[in-house]
Phi, psi and omega in degrees: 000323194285301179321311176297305200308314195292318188297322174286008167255334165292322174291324193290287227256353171281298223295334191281031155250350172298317170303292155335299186304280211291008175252321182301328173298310158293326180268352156321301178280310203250291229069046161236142207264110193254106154300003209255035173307309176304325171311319183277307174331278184340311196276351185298318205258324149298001199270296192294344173287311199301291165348273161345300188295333176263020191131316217264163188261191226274300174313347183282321205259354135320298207289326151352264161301327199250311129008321184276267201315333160294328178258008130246053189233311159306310180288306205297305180288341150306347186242353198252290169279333186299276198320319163352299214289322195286002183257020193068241197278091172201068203271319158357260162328289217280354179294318191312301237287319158333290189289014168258342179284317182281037195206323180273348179304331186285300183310334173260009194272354161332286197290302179275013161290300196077036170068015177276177145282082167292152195218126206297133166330121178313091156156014184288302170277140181284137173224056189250098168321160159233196192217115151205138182051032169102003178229151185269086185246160190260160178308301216310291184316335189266315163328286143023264190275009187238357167280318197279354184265305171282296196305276192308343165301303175299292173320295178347303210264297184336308221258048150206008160233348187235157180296338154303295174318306175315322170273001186265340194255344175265354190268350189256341161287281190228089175300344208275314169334303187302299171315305176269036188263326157128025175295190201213075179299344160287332181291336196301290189299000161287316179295296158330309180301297194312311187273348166303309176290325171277330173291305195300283206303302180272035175224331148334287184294310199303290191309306159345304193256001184265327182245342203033037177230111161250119149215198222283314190291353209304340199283325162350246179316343164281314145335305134009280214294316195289340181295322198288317167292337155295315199275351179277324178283332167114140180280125195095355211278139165266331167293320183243038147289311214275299178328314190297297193308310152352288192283314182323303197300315197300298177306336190262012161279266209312316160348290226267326160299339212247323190224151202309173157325143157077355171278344214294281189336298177345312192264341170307315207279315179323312166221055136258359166261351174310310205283297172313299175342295188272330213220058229295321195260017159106179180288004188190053187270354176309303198290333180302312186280342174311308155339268118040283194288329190288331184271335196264000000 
């Protein structure tokens, strides 16, 4: 019983760290607290529900949502942030400028839902379970934790083996270093913005079809939760985005299995401030200050 739950608190927490990297990722490269990430996540799991729905098979339509979502996530930041940015110190304005996007994506995924509860076609996914070691996992859950192992792995080696990557951790140290080293921080944030947005849209669609309920609000509590996985893991940190997001799913499965109803938050927020306590810039806030001592 202990086995099954932590392995379903290991699938619920790969998707909240899919979700996470890509809010860590922005805020990390740009210091921008981008709220309207859920709002994207939301059109994510709708993009890949239309998809389906007009047809298509289910990997066209994952390739989809997450395509759709990284360039608009690219649009948000050309029309939300970008003019801001020239105007210097101006992570304020661009948190308000976040919460108007993400309010008008939710109003419009309203109006075309009409507020229903959408639901992906029965048999899209196989749920005929197998059995290892005593434990029951469905095809979905193995899909899951084997998307989420390749997505952090391909980032790994992106932002630490590649030149890109490189230019990407120096435009998040010292942009203005970076500019006369000769990188190009619009390409950077262009690149970000895109994989912030393809980690939401495919951390969208997995969830969509792991509860099978999409509707206009879904992005709410993930949101919540990528705050807790941020400040908990430390901000900007991408390791510990994954860990952090990792331990949520486990806690909040056992919470929820072990203990009454309604407590599961309780215990969530009871040690992330346990946690703050001993560890005030989060479990892996190091890199955060280093980062920091380096711009000024």
């Amino acid at each position: 019983m202990l086995a099954q739950q932590l392995f379903n608190g290991l699938v619920l927490g790969a998707v909240y760290a899919l979700f996470a990297l890509g809010f860590n990722l922005v805020f990390g490269v740009h210091k921008i607290m981008n709220l309207a990430h859920g709002a994207i996540f939301m059109v994510g799991a709708f993009v890949g529900l239309y998809s389906v729905t007009l047809g298509l098979p289910l990997w066209a339509a994952f390739l989809i949502a997450m395509v759709f979502t990284g360039l608009l996530s690219v649009m948000i930041d050309f029309v939300a942030f970008r003019p801001l940015r020239k105007t210097g110190d101006a992570e304020f304005a661009m948190l308000i400028a976040s919460i108007g996007v993400e309010m008008i994506l939710v109003n419009l995924a309203l109006r075309a839902s009409d507020a229903r509860t959408l639901r992906f076609p029965f048999g899209i996914v196989p749920v005929e379970p197998f059995f290892l070691f005593g434990m029951r996992i469905t095809p979905l859950q193995f899909v899951i934790a084997a998307v989420a192992v390749l997505c952090v792995t391909l980032l790994a080696f992106y932002l630490y083996r590649t030149s890109f990557g490189r230019q990407v951790r120096a435009v998040s140290s010292n942009e203005r270093a970076a500019m006369l080293l000769g990188v190009e921080p619009r390409m950077i944030y262009l690149q970000t913005f895109f994989i912030s947005g393809l980690l939401a849209g495919l951390a969208g669609v997995l969830i969509g079809l792991a509860f099978n309920s999409i509707n206009f609000s879904m992005g709410e509590p993930y949101l919540l939760r990528g705050f807790v996985v941020l400040i908990l893991g430390g901000l900007g940190s991408l390791r510990g985005a994954v860990v952090a997001g990792l331990a949520l799913g486990i806690i909040q499965t056992l919470s929820v299995a072990y203990f009454p109803t309604g407590l599961t938050d309780i215990i969530v927020y009871s040690l992330l401030f346990a946690v703050l306590l001993v560890r005030p810039n989060g479990l892996f806030g190091d890199a955060v200050s280093d980062a920091r001592v380096a711009r000024r």
